[in-house]
C-alpha positions in Angstrom: 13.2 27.0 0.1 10.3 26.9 -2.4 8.6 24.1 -3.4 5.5 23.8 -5.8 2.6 22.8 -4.9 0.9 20.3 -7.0 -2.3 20.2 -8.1 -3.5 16.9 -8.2 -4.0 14.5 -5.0 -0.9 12.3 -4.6 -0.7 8.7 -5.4 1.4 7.8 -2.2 2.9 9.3 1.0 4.8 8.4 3.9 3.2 8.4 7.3 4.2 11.5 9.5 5.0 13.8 6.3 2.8 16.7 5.5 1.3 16.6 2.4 -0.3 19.4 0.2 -1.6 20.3 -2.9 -4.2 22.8 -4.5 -8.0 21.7 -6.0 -9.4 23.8 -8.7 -13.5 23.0 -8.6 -14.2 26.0 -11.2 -18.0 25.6 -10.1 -17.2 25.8 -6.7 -14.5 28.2 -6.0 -13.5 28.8 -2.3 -14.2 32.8 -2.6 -17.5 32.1 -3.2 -18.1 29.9 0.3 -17.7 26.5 -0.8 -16.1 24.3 1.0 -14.2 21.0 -0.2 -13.7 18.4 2.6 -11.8 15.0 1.8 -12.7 11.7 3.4 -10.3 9.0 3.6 -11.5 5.6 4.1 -9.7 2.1 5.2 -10.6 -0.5 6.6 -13.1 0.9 9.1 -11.2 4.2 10.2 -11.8 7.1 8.3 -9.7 10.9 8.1 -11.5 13.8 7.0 -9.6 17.3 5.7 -10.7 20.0 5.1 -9.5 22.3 2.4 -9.1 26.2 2.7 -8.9 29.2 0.7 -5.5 29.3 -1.1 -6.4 32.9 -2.7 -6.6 32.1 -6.2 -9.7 30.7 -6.9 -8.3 27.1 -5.8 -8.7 25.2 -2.5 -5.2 24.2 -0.5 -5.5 20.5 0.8 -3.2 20.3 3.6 -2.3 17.3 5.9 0.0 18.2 8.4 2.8 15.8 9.8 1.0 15.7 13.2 -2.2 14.5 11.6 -0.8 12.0 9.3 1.7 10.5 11.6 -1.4 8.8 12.7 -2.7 7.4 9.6 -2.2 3.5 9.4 -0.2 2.3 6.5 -2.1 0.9 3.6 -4.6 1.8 0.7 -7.1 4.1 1.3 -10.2 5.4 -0.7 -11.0 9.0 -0.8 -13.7 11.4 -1.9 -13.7 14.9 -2.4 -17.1 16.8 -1.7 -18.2 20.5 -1.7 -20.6 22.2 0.4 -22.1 25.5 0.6 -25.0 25.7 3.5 -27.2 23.3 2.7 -25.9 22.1 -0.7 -23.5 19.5 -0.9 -21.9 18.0 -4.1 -19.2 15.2 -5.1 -16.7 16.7 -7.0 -14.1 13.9 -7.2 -12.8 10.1 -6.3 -9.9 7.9 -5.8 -7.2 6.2 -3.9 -3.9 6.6 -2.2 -0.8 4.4 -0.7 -0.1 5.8 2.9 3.3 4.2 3.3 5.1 3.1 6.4 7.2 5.4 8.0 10.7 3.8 8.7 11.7 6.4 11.7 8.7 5.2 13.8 9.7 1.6 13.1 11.7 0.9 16.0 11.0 -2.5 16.4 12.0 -3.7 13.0 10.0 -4.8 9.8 9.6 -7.7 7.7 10.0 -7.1 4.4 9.5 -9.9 3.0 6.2 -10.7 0.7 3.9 -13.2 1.5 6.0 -15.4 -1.4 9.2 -15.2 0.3 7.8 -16.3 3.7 6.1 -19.1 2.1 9.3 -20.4 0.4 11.5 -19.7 3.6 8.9 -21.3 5.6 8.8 -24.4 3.3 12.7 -24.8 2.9 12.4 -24.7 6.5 10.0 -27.6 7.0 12.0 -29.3 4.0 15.0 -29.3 5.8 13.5 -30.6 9.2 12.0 -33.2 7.6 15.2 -34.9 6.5 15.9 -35.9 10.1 12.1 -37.5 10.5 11.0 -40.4 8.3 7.8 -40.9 9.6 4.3 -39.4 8.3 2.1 -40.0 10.5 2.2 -41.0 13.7 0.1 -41.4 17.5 0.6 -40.5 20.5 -1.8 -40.8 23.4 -4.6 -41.6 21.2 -4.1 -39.0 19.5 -3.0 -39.1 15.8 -0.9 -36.3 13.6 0.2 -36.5 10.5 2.9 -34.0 8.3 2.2 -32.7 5.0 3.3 -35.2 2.1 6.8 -35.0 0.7 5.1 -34.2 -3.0 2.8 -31.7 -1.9 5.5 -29.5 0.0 7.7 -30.1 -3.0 5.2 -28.9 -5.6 4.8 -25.7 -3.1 8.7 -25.3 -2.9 8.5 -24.8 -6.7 5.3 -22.8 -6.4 6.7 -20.2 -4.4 10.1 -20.3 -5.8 8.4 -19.0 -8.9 6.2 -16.5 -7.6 9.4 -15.1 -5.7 11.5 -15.2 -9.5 8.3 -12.9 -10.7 8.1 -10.7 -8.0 12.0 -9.7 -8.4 11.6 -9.9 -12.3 8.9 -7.3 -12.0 10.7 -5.5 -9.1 13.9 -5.0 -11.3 11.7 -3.9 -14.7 9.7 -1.7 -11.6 13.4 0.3 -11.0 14.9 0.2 -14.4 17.0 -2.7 -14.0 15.7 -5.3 -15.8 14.0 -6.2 -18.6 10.0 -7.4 -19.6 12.2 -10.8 -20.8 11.2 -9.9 -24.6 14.3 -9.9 -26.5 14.2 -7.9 -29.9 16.1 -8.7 -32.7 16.7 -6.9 -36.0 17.6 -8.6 -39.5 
């Protein structure tokens, strides 16, 4: 099987897949000794690749399934440099999505954005609460108090419209819904 090899960095990948693509730096062709090196940055931990000769005056990126099945999951910065003995020069910027790999996930993911946990969690305080009338109380000396019935109300709405935007723009994200503009002709 054949597959094309694109030509610009990707966007997004899946940890433990190889990835490739070609760099044309038309000041700074492999052929004549340069040498382009990523760097991936996040959070601290940083990869670096380097590219080789693809024999046509561009450089082959690879990152191969072995070296990206250790990348952790998340956004990462990157910058592309050349360098030729002592010369070294930047060439080109951006960033990139490593995504997690579901096949190394054995013990299970949460899905759920940080909206949905807050509205699940609330429901779930809502609904112990209906057995406990008090708000406060001491024991020992020691005094607690729960979170007013208004304020975990007004979050129960909060988050149950963050989580209506989040599948709104999910389901315009996939093609199945719409921006809620509705256009009309006369």
């Amino acid at each position: 099987m054949s597959t094309t090899i694109p030509t610009v960095e990707p966007d997004d990948f899946i940890a433990g897949d190889t990835v490739k693509w070609t760099k044309s730096v038309s000041d700074y062709k492999p052929e004549d000794s340069w040498v382009l090196t990523y760097y991936f940055i996040k959070s601290g931990e940083q990869q670096k690749v380097t590219a080789t000769d693809n024999g046509d005056s561009k450089h082959l990126v690879t990152l191969t399934a072995a070296v990206t099945a250790d990348w952790v999951p998340g956004e990462y910065k990157w910058q592309a440099v050349v360098t030729k003995t002592t010369e070294r020069y930047p060439v080109d910027s951006g960033s990139l999505t490593v995504n997690r790999d579901f096949a190394q996930d054995i013990s299970g993911h949460d899905s759920r954005t940080y909206w949905e946990t807050v509205l699940e969690n609330v429901k779930a305080v809502l609904e112990d609460r209906a057995t406990k009338d008090q708000s406060s109380y001491t024991i020992h000396g020691r005094q607690l108090s729960r979170t007013p019935m208004g304020d975990l109300l007004a979050l129960y709405s909060r988050a149950e419209g963050e989580v209506a935007k989040e599948k709104r723009a999910e389901a315009i994200a996939n093609g199945n819904g719409h921006s809620g503009k509705i256009l009309t002709r006369f």
